[in-house]
C-alpha positions as CSV (number, residue, x, y, z in Angstrom):
1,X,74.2,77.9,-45.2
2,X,71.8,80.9,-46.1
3,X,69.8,81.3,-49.6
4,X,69.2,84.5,-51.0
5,X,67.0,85.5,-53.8
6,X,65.6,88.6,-55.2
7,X,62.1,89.5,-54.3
8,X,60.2,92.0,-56.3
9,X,57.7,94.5,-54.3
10,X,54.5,92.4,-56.3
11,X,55.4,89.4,-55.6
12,X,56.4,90.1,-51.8
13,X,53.0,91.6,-51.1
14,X,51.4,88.4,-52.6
15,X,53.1,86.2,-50.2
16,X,52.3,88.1,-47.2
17,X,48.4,88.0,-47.9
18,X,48.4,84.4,-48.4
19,X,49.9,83.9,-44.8
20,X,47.9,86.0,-43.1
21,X,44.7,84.1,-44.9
22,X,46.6,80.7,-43.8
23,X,47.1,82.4,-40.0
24,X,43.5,83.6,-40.0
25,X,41.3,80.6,-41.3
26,X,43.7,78.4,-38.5
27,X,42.6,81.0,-35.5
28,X,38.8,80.9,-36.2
29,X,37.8,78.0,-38.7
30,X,35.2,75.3,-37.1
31,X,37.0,72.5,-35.9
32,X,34.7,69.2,-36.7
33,X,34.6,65.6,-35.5
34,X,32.8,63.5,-37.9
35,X,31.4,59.4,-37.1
36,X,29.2,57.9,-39.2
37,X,26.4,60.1,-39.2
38,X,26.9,62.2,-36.8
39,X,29.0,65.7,-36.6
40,X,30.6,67.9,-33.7
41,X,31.6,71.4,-34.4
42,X,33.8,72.7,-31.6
43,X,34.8,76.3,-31.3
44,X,38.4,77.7,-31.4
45,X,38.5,77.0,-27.7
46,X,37.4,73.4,-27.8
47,X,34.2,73.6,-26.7
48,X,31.1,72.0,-28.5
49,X,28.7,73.9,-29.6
50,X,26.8,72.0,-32.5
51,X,25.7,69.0,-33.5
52,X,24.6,67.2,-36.7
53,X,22.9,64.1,-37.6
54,X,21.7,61.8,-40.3
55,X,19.1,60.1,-38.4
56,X,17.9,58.0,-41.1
57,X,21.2,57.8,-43.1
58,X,19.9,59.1,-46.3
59,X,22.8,61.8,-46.6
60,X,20.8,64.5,-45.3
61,X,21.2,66.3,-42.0
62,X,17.6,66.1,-40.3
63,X,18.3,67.1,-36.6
64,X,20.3,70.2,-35.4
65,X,21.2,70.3,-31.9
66,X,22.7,73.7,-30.3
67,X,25.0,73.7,-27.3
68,X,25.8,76.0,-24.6
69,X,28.5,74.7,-22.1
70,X,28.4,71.5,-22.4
71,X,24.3,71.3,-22.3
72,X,21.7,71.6,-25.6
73,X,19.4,74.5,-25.3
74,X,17.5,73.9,-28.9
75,X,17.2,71.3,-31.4
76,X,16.0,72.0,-35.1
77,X,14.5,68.7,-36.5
78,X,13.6,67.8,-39.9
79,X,10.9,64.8,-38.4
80,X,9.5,63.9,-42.1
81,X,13.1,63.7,-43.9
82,X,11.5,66.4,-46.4
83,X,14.5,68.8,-45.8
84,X,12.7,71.5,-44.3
85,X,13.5,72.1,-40.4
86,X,9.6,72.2,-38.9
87,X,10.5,72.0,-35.3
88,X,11.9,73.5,-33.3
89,X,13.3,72.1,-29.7
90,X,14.1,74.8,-26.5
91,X,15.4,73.4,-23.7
92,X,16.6,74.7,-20.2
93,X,18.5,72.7,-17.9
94,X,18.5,69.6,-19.8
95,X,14.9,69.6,-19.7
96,X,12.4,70.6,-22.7
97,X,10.1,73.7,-21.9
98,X,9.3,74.5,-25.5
99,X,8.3,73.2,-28.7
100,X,7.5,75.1,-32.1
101,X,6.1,73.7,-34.9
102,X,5.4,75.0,-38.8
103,X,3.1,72.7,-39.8
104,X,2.6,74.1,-43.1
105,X,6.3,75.0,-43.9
106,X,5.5,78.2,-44.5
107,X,8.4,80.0,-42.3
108,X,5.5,81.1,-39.3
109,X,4.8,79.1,-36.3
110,X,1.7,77.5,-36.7
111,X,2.0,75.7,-32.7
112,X,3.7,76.1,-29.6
113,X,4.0,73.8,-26.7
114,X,5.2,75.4,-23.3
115,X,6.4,72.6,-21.0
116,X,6.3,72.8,-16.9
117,X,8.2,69.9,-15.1
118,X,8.8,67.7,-17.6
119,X,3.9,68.2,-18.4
120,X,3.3,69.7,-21.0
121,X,1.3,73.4,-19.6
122,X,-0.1,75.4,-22.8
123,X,-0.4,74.9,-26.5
124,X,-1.4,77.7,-28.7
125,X,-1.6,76.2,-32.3
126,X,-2.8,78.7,-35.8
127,X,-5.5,76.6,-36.7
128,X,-6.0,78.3,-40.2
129,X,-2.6,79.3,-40.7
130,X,-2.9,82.4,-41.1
131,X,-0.1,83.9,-38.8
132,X,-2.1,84.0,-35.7
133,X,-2.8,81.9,-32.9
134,X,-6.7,81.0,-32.5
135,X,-6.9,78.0,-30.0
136,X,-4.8,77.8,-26.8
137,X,-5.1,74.5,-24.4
138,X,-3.9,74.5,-20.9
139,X,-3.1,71.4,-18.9
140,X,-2.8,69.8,-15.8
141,X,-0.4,67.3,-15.3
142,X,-0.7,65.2,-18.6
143,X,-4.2,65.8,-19.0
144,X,-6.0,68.7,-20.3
145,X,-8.3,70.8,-18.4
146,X,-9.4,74.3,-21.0
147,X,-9.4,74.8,-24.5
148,X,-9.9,78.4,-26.0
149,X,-10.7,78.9,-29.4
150,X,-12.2,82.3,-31.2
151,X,-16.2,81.4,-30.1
152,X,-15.8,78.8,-28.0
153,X,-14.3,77.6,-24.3
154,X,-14.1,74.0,-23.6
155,X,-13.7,72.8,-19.9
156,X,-12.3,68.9,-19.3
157,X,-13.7,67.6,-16.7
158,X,-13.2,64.6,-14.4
159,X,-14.9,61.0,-15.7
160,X,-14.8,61.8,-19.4
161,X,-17.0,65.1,-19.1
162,X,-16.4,68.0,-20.9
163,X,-18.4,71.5,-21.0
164,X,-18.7,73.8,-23.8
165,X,-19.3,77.6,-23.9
166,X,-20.4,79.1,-27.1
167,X,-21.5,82.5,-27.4
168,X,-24.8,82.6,-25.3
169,X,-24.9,78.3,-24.4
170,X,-23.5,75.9,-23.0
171,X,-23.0,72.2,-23.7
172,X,-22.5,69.7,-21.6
173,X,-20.5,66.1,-22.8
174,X,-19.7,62.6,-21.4
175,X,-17.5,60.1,-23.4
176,X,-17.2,63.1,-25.8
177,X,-21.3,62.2,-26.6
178,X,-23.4,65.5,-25.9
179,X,-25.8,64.9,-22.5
180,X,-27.1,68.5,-22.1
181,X,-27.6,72.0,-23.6
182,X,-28.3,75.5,-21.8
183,X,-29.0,78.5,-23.6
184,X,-29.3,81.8,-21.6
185,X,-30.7,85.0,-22.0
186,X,-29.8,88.4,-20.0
187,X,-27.2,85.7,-18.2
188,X,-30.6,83.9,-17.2
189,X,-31.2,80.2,-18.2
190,X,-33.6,80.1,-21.6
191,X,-33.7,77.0,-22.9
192,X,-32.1,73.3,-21.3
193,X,-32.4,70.4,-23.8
194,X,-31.7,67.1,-22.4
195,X,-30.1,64.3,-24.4
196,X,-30.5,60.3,-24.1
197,X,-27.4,58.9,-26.2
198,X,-26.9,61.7,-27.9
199,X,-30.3,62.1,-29.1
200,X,-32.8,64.8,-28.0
201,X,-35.1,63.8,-25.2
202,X,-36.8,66.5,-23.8
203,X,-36.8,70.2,-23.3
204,X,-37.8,73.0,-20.8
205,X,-38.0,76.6,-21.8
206,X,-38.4,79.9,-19.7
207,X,-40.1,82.1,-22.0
208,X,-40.3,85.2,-19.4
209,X,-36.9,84.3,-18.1
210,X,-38.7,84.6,-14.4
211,X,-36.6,81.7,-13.0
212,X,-40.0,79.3,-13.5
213,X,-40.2,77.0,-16.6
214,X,-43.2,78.0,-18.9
215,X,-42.9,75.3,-21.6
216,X,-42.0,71.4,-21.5
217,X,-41.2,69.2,-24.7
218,X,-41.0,66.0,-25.0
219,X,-39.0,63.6,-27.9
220,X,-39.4,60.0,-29.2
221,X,-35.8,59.5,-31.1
222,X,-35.3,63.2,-31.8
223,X,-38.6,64.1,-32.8
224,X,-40.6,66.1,-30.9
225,X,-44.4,64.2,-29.2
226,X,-45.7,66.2,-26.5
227,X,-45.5,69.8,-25.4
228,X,-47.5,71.3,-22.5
229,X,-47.5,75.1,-22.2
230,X,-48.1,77.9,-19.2
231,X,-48.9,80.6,-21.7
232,X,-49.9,83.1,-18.7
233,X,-47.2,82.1,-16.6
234,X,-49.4,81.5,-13.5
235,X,-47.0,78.2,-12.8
236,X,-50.0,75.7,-14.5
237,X,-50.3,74.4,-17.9
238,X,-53.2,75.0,-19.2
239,X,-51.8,73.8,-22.9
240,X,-51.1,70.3,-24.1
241,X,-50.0,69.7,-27.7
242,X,-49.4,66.1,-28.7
243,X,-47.7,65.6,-32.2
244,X,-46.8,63.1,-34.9
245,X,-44.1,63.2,-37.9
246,X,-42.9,66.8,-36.3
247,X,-47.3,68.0,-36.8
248,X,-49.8,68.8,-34.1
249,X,-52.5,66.5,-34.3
250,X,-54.1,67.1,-31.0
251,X,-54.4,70.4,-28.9
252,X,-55.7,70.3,-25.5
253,X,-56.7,73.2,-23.2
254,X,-57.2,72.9,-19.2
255,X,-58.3,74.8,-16.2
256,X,-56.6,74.2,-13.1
257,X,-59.7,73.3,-11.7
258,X,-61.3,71.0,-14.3
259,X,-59.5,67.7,-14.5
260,X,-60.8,67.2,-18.7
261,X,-59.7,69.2,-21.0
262,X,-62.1,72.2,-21.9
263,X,-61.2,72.4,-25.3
264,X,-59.6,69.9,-27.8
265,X,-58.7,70.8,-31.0
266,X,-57.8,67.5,-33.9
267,X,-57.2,68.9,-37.3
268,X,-59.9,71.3,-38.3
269,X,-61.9,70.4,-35.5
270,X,-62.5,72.2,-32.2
271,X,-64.5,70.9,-29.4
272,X,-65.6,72.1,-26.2
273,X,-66.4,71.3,-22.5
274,X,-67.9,74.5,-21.2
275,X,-69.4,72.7,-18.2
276,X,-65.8,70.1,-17.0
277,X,-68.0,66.8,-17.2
278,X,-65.7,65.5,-19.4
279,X,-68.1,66.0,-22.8
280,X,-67.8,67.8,-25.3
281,X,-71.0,69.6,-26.1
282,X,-70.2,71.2,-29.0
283,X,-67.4,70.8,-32.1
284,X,-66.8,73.8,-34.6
285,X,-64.5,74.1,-37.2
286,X,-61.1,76.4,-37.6
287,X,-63.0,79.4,-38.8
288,X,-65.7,79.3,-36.1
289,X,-68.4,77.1,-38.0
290,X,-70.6,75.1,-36.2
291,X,-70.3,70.8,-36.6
292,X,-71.7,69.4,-33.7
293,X,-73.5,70.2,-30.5
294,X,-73.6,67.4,-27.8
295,X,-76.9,67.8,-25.0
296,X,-76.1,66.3,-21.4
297,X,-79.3,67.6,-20.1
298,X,-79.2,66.1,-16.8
299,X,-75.6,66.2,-16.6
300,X,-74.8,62.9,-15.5
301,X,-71.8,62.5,-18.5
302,X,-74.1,60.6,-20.4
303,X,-75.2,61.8,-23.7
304,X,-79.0,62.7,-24.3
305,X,-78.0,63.7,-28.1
306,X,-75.8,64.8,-30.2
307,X,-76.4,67.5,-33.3
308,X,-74.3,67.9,-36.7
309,X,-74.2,71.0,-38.7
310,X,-72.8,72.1,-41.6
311,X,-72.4,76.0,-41.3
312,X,-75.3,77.0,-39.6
313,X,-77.5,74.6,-41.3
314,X,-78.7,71.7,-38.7
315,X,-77.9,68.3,-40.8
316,X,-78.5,65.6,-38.3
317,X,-79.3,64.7,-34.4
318,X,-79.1,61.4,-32.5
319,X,-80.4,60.6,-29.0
320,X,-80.2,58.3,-26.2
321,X,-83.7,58.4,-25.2
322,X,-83.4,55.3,-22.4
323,X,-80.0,56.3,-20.9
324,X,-77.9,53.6,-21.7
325,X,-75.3,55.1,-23.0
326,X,-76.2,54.1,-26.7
327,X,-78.0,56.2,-29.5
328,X,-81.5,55.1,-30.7
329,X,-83.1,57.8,-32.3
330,X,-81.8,59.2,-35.4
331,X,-83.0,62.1,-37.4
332,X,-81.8,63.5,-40.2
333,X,-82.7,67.0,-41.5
334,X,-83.0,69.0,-44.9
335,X,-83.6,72.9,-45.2
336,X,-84.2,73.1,-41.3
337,X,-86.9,70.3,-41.8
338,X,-86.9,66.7,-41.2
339,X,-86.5,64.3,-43.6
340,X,-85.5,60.9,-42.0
341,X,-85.7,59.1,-38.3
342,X,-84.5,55.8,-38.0
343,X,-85.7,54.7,-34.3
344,X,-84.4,51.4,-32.2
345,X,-87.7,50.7,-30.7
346,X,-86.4,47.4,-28.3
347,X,-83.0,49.0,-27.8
348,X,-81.3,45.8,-29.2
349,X,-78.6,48.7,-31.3
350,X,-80.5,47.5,-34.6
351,X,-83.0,50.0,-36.4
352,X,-86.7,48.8,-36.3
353,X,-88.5,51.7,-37.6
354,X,-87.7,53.8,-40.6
355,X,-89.7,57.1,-41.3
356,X,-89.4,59.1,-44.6
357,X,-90.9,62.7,-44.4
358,X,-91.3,65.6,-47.1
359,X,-92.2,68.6,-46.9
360,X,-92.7,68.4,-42.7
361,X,-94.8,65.2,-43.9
362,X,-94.6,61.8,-43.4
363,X,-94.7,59.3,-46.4
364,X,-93.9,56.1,-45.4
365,X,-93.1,54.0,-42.5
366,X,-91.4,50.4,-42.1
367,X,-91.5,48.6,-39.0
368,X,-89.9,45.3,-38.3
369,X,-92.0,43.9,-35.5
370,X,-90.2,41.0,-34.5
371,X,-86.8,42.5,-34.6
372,X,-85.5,39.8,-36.7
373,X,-83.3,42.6,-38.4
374,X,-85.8,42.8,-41.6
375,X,-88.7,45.0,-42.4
376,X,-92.0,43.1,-42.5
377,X,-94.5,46.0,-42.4
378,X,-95.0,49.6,-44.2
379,X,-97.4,51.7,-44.1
């Protein structure tokens, strides 16, 4: 038994759309699987081609995992649940070969991982995030052998070393604690400054950059002791400064063939060994002023006197007048006259004889004549 009923025009066009949309949305609508937190998208032909999951069940899909015949060739993850996909998962033959990350969230890769045999091979990461890559490490294996960055190459060595160029130096590291720096000039070594537990220890500089070192420094906990100086470059150093608190408080000059120093300068005070005997015979200040002049007459490195000024002016003299080694004659002077001489008659180091002048004249004398260490006659 057939049903008729009367269709108008509207009403026939209205049915016809509503099966082709039915016809349509069957031919190419997702088909899905869904258990418990997990979803499969197939394609009209059966084939899986998505994946999503709720890895820790909080309603929210975190990792999105792409398929291509069967096999995943990228998964999007959402590792810190904050619903932002940072990373980003390529891989080739089941295996991973790279990784992206946007550490910042700011839609541009800030680092990417390249993977070779299951090792990881480079990184390049946008340290300041500003949409370029400015470090790049390469590996080895599993371990990492160069790091570039904008002003600086690091090399990883063997044993926990590790060396550092920057600009113009280098820098050289074991158990990440620096052991040495090299600064060079004109691609010639400068400068090498050695380190004891990470501190400074010494230092040798090539000032003409002649391939011989001109200047050597010393440290005591990072600061700086001793310094010896070839300031002609003849390959002897004629210069030795010794130092305390970072300040020179000694400086020596040498010839190469005088074993003392020929000239010694402490504080304001210069003194000098013209003849190498190893005393000084005369001490002048900074500006050239005369303070004292030391006599070896004989020259047998014993002292026959020794003279103090003040500017030119002649203040004071002592003498060793029996050559053993001790002073016994003192005179003191006023105006380019004497004034004073205390003598040690008995050369027992005690003062027996005190003389008081003026005027080139003498005044008084005291004598203590049986060197008890008290005057017991004046004249």
């Amino acid at each position: 038994m057939a049903f008729f009923f009367e269709v108008g025009e509207a009403d026939l066009k209205k049915f016809l759309f509503l099966i082709f949309i039915f016809i349509s949305s069957n031919l190419y609508s997702d088909n899905i699987v869904r258990h418990n937190e997990k979803s499969a998208f197939y394609d009209e032909k059966g084939k899986l081609y998505k994946i999503e999951e709720d890895s820790n069940k909080d309603g929210k899909i975190d990792i999105i995992k792409l398929l291509k015949d069967g096999a995943i060739y990228q998964v999007v993850q959402d590792k810190d649940f904050d619903n932002f996909f940072e990373t980003t998962i390529f891989m080739d033959k089941g295996k991973v070969v790279k990784v992206t990350l946007d550490l910042n969230k700011d839609k541009s890769i800030d680092k990417e991982i390249l993977y070779k045999d299951g090792y990881v091979e480079s990184v390049k990461i946008d340290d300041n995030f500003d949409g370029k890559f400015d470090k790049f490490q390469y590996f080895d294996g599993d371990k990492i052998v160069k790091q570039v960055e904008k002003d600086k190459i690091t090399y990883f060595l063997p044993d926990n070393r590790k060396r550092v160029v920057q600009g113009d130096s280098e820098f050289f590291y074991f158990n990440d604690t620096i052991i040495k720096a090299v600064v060079y000039k004109n691609r010639k070594i400068f400068r090498t400054v050695n380190f004891k537990n990470g501190i400074k220890d010494s230092e040798e500089i090539d000032v003409n950059l002649d391939g011989v070192v001109d200047r050597k420094l010393n440290y005591k906990k990072g600061e700086i002791f001793k310094e010896i100086v070839d300031s002609n470059f003849d390959g002897f150093f004629e210069v030795a400064i010794s130092y305390e608190h970072g300040n020179i408080v000694k400086d020596e000059k040498y010839t190469k063939s005088c074993k003392y120093p020929i000239q010694v300068k402490i504080g304001e005070t210069i003194s000098f060994d013209s003849n190498c005997n190893g005393i000084f015979e005369k001490r002048v200040t900074s500006k050239g002023e005369i303070k004292e002049v030391a006599v070896d007459k004989d020259e047998d490195k014993i002292l026959d006197s020794i003279l103090e000024y003040k500017g030119k002016e002649l203040l004071s003299s002592k003498e060793d007048t029996n050559k053993d080694n001790k002073f016994d004659l003192f005179i003191k002077y006023k105006g380019g006259k004497v004034i004073k001489i205390e003598k040690d008659s008995n050369f027992d180091t005690q003062i027996d004889i005190v003389e008081i002048y003026k005027d080139g004249k003498l005044l008084t004398r005291k004598k203590d004549l049986d060197f008890d260490g008290k005057f017991d006659f004046e004249e």
